[in-house]
N, C-alpha and C positions, 0 to 999 in steps of 0.2 A: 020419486025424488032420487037423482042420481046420487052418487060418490064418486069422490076424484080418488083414487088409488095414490097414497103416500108410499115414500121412499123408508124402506124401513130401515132405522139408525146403526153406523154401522158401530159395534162397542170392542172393534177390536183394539181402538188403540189409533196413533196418529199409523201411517206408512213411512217407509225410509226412503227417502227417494232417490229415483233410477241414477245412477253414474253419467256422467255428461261425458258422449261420444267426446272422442280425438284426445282427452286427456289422458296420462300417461302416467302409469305410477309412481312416486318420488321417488322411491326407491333403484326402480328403473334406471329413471333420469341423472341418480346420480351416479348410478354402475356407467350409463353411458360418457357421463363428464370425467368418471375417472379415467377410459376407454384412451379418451381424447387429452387429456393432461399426460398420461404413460406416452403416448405419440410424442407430444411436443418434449419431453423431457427427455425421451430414451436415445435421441443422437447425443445430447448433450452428457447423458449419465455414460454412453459406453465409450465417448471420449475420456472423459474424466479417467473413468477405471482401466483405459487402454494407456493412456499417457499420462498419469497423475501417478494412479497406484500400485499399479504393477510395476512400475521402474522404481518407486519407491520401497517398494517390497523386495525386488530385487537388489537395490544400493543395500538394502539391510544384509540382506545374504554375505553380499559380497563385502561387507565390512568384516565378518569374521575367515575371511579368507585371501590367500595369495593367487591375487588374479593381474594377470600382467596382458588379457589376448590370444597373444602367441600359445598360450598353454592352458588345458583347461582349470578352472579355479581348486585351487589346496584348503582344503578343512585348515584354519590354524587356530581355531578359536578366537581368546580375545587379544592375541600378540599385536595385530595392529592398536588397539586400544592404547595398550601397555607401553609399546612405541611412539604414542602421542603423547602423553605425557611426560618424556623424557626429549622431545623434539623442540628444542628453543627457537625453529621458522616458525612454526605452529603459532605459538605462544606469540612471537615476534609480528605477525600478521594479525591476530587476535588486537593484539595493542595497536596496530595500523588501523582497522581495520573501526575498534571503539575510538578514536580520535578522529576518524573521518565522520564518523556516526556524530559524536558530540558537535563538531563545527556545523556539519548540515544542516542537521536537527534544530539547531540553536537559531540558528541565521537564517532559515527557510520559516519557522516557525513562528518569528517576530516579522518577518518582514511579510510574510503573507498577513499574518491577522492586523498589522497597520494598513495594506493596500487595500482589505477587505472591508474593515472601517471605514477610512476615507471613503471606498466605491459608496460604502451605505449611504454615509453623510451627505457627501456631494452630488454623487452620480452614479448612476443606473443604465449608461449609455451601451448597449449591444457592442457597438466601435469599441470601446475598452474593455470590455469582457471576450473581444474577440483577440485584438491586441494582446492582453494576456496570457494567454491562452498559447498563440503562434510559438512558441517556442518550444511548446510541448508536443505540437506534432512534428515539432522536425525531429527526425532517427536521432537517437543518443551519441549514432558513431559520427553522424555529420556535423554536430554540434561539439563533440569531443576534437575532431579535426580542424573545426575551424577555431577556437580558440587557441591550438596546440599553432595552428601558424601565426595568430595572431598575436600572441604572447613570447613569440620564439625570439629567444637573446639577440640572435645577428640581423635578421629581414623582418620583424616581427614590429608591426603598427603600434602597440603600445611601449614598447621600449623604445622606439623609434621615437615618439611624443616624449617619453620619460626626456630620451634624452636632449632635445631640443629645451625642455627648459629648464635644464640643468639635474637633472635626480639620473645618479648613477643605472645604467642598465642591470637586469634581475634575472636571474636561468628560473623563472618561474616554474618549469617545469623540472630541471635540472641539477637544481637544489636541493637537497635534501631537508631544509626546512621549509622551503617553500613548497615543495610539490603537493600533499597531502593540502592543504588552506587552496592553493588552485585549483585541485581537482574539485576540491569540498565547494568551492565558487561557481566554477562550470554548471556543475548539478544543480545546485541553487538557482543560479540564473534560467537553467530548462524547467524546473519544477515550479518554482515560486509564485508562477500566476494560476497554476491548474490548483495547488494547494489553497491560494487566497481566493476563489473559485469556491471552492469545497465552504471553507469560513464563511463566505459572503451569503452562500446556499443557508448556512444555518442563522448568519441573523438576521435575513428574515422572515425567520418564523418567532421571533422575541414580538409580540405586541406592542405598537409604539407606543398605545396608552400608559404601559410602564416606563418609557421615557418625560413625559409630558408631566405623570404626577411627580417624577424626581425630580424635572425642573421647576414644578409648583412648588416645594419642598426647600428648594434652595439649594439642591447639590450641585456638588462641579463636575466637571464632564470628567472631572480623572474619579470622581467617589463613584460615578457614574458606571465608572466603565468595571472599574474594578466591582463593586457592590450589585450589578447588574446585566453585564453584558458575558464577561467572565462567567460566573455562574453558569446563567443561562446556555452557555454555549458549550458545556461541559460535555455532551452526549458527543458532539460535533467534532469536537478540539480530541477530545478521546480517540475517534475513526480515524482523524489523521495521521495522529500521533503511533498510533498501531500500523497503519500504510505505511507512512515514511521512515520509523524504523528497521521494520521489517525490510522494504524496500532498499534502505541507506547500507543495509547488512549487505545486502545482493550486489554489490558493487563489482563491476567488470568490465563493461567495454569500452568507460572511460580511459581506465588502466590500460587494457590490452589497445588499445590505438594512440595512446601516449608515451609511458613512460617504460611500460611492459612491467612493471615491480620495482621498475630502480629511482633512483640511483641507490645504491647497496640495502635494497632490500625497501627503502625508505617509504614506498607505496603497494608492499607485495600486500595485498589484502586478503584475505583469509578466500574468497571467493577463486582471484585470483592463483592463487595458490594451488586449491584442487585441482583446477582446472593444468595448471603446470605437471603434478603428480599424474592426472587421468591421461593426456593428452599427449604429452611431450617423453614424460619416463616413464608410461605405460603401466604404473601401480597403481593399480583401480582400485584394489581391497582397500590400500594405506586411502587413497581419496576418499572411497566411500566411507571408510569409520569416518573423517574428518567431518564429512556430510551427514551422516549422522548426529554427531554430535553438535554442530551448527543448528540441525533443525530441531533436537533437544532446547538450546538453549532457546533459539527465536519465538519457539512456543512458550518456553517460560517466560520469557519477558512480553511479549503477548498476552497472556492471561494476564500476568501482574500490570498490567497498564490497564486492562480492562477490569480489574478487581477495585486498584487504588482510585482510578480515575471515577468510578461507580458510572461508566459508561453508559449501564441500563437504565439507567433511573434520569430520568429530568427533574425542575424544579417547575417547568411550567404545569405541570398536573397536576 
């Protein structure tokens, strides 16, 4: 009688089993992805730090010093500082300069988040979202030139209207109370659709199902707007609000292909202004303290929109 020869057991234990060819360590793989992230970022980082922060590192330098070009820059410490403070243009452009900010802000602000509503309500048409839009790609300075003739006291199509049905002609530009409310109009008129754009973008992500219970509820489209759309668009209205100031602070080539700062001063704006010091009387130190000090403040008032506004935080979460 035969036997069949058994397999004898094996008691080491289960085996770990072999590594599956062509895969790649994670670790690897992520050294590789950093590889490639450093590629796509590093033209844009060493622009940044070419044209961002070394000229900015540099305007600091040059703030505590007499630099005119012609001559190389003089140590004077903080005498340009000290010279600002005692400069009533400075202060004069400041006040130009927050009174254009206030008009812009105010009136680009409301009139964007009404066109944005409406868009929501009504329509969602490509054609009006492009239509708004057009006016933001045209150059600042084409857009500054064409109102500057069309507003113009003697040849100018809306004084020309004004005066055909009877409303006295207006140096809109010319003016000294008018010119800053013009200028502050112009920008508005180029900005206002890319702004209500941005608003439109944030509502909606608002869930309509929170519309529909508010209507089940019994509210009105104003407890509505205010008790729920407001809110909601806090994070949104916040981004703007930090663009458009910051931006409204940069004001220049409206001015510089207008009015130049005048009439007596009536639109020198603080932007403007350096630009005249750097440019024309050759005091780069006295400009950069000023530019300094502008980007002091802009930053402060930046954080503090982004603190009060509680920017980071939503309510849909």
């Amino acid at each position: 009688m035969t036997t069949t020869p058994t397999t004898p057991l094996d008691v080491r234990g289960p085996t770990r089993a072999a590594p599956e060819r062509g895969r790649r360590p994670k670790r690897r793989r992520e050294r590789n992805d950093l590889k490639v992230a450093l590629l796509f970022v590093g033209p844009a980082t060493l622009g940044f730090l070419i044209f961002y922060v070394w000229p900015a590192l540099r305007g600091v330098y040059y703030s505590f010093t007499d630099f005119s070009v012609l001559s190389p820059p003089t140590w004077v410490g903080t005498a340009n500082y000290q010279k600002l403070i005692g400069d009533n243009l400075v202060w004069n452009a400041f006040k130009v300069t927050l009174e254009y900010v206030v008009l812009n802000i105010g009136a680009q602000t409301i009139l964007a988040l009404t066109i944005a509503v409406l868009m929501h309500r009504f329509t969602k048409s490509m054609a009006v979202r492009g239509a708004l839009l057009m006016p933001y790609l045209i150059a600042n300075v084409v857009v500054a030139l064409s109102w500057y003739w069309m507003l113009d006291y003697q040849v100018g199509i809306v004084n020309q209207i004004m005066e055909w049905v009877g409303i006295d002609k207006v140096a809109f530009f010319g003016d000294s109370f008018w010119a800053i409310p013009t200028i502050a109009f112009v920008n508005v008129w180029r900005h206002v659709g890319y702004t209500a754009l941005l608003i439109f973008a944030g509502l909606q992500t608002i869930p309509t199902g929170l519309y529909e219970a508010a209507a089940l509820d019994g509210s009105s489209e104003v407890r509505t707007f205010f008790k729920i759309t407001i809110p909601l668009l806090r994070p949104v209205l916040a981004m703007v609000l930090v663009i458009t100031v910051t931006g409204s602070f940069q004001l220049f080539d409206t001015v510089a292909v207008t009015t130049q700062g005048g009439p007596v001063n009536a639109t020198r704006v603080i932007y403007y202004y350096i630009y005249d010091l750097a440019f024309t009387r050759f005091d780069f130190g006295y400009a950069s303290a000023i530019s300094v000090v502008l980007f002091v403040i802009l930053a402060s008032v930046a954080f503090a929109q982004i603190k009060l506004l509680r920017a980071g935080e939503s309510d849909l979460s």
